[in-house]
C-alpha positions as CSV (number, residue, x, y, z in Angstrom):
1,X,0.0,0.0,0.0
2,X,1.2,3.4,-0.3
3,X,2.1,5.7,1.8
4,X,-0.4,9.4,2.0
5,X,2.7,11.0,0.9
6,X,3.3,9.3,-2.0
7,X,-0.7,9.5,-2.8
8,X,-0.6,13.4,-2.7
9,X,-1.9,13.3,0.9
10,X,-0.3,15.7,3.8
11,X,1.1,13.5,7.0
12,X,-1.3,14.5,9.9
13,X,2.9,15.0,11.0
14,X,3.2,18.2,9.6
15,X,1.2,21.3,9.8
16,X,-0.7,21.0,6.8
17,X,-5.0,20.9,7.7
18,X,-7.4,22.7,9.6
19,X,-6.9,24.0,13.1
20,X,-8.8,25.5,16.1
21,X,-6.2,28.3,17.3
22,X,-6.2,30.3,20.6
23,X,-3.3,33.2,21.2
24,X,-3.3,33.8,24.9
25,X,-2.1,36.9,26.8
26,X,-1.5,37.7,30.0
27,X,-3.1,34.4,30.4
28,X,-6.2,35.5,28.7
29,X,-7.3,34.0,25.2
30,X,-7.4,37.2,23.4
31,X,-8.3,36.0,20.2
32,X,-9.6,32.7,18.2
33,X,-9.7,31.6,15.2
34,X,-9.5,28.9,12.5
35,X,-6.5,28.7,10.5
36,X,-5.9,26.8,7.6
37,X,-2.4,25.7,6.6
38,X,-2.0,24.3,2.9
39,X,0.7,22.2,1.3
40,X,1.9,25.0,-0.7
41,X,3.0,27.0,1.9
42,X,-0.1,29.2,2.3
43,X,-2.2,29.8,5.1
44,X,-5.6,31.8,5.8
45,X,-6.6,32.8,9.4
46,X,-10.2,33.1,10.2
47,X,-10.3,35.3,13.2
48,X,-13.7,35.2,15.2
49,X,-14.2,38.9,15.3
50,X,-16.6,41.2,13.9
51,X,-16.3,41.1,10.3
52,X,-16.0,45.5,10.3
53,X,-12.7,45.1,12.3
54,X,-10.9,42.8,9.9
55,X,-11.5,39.1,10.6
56,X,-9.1,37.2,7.5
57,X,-5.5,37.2,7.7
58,X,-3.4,35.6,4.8
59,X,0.0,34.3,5.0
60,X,2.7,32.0,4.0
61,X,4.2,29.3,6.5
62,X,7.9,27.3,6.8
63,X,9.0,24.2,8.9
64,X,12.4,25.4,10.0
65,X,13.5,22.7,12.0
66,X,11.9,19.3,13.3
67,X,8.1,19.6,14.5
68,X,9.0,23.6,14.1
69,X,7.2,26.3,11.8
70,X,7.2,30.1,11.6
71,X,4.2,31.6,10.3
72,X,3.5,34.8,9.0
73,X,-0.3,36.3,8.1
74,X,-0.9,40.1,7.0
75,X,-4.3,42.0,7.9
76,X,-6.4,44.5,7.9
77,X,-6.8,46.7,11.4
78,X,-10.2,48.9,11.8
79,X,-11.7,51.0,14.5
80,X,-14.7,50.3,16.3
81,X,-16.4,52.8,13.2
82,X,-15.1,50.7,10.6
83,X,-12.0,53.2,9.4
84,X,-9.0,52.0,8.2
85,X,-5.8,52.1,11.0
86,X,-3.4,50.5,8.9
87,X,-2.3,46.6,9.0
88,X,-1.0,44.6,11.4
89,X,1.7,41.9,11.2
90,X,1.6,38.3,13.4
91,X,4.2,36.3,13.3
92,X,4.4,32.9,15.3
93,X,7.1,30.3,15.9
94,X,5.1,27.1,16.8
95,X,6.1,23.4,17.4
96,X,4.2,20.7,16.4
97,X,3.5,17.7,19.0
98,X,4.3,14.1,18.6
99,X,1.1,13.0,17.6
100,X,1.0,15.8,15.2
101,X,-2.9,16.9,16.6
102,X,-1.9,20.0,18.4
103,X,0.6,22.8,18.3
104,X,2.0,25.7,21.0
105,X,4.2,28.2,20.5
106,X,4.8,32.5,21.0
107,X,3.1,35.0,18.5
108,X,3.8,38.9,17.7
109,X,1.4,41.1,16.2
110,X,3.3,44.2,15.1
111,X,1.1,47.1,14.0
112,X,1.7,49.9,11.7
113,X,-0.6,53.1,10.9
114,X,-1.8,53.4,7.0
115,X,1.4,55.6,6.0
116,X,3.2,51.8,7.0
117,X,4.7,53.6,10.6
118,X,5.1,50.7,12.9
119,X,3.2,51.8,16.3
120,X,2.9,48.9,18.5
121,X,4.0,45.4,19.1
122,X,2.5,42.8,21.0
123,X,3.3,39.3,22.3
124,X,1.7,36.0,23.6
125,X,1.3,32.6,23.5
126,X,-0.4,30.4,21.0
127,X,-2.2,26.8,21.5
128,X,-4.0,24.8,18.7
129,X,-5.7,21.7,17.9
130,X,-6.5,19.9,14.7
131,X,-9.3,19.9,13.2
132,X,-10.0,16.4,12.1
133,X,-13.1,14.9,9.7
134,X,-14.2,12.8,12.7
C-alpha cells in the first residue's frame, strides 16, 4: 500500500490541515480563530471577530526545524467605526507535537498606521488543535 505522501496526501505530521487556534495573553485567550495551513506553503486565518474590524489574515508558512514552523499572516486593522488604522503583522514560531494533533508556540502582532509607521507590538502565546473529519 502506499504511503499518504506518495498518494498526494499531507502527513497529519506536519502542519498542513485545519486548526482551532487560541493566542493567549497575560493568560487570557485574546483572540480565536480557525486557521488553515495548505501544502503550498499558504495559510488563511479566520479570526472570530466582527467582520467591520478585519477578521481574514493571509500568509505564508515554513518548517524550520523538526516539528517547528514560523508563520507569517498580513491583515487589515479597523476602528470600532469601521476606518481603516493600517495593518498589522503576526508572526508565530510554533512546534508541532508528537502526535501531530496540536501545536504551542509564542506570537507577535506588530502594528503599523496606513502611512506603513510601525506603532505597536504585541506578544503571547499560541495553543492549537487539529481539526479532524471525525
Amino acid at each position: 500500500m502506499r504511503s499518504q505522501a506518495a498518494l498526494g496526501f499531507p502527513s497529519k505530521r506536519s502542519i498542513v490541515g485545519l486548526w482551532n487556534l487560541n493566542l493567549i495573553s497575560g493568560g487570557q485567550v485574546v483572540d480565536v480563530a480557525f486557521d488553515g495551513c495548505h501544502s503550498d506553503g499558504t495559510e488563511v486565518l479566520d479570526e472570530y471577530t466582527n467582520p467591520i474590524n478585519g477578521k481574514i489574515c493571509l500568509g505564508v508558512w515554513e518548517q524550520t526545524g523538526p516539528n517547528t514552523y514560523k508563520l507569517k499572516h498580513h491583515s487589515w486593522n479597523f476602528d470600532g467605526s469601521g476606518n481603516l488604522l493600517g495593518t498589522v503583522i503576526i508572526r508565530e514560531t510554533v512546534h508541532l507535537s508528537r502526535e501531530g494533533n496540536s501545536f504551542r508556540g509564542n506570537y507577535t502582532y506588530d502594528i503599523y498606521d496606513t502611512s506603513g509607521n510601525f506603532q505597536q507590538q504585541l506578544s503571547g502565546q499560541v495553543q492549537a488543535k487539529r481539526i479532524a473529519l471525525d
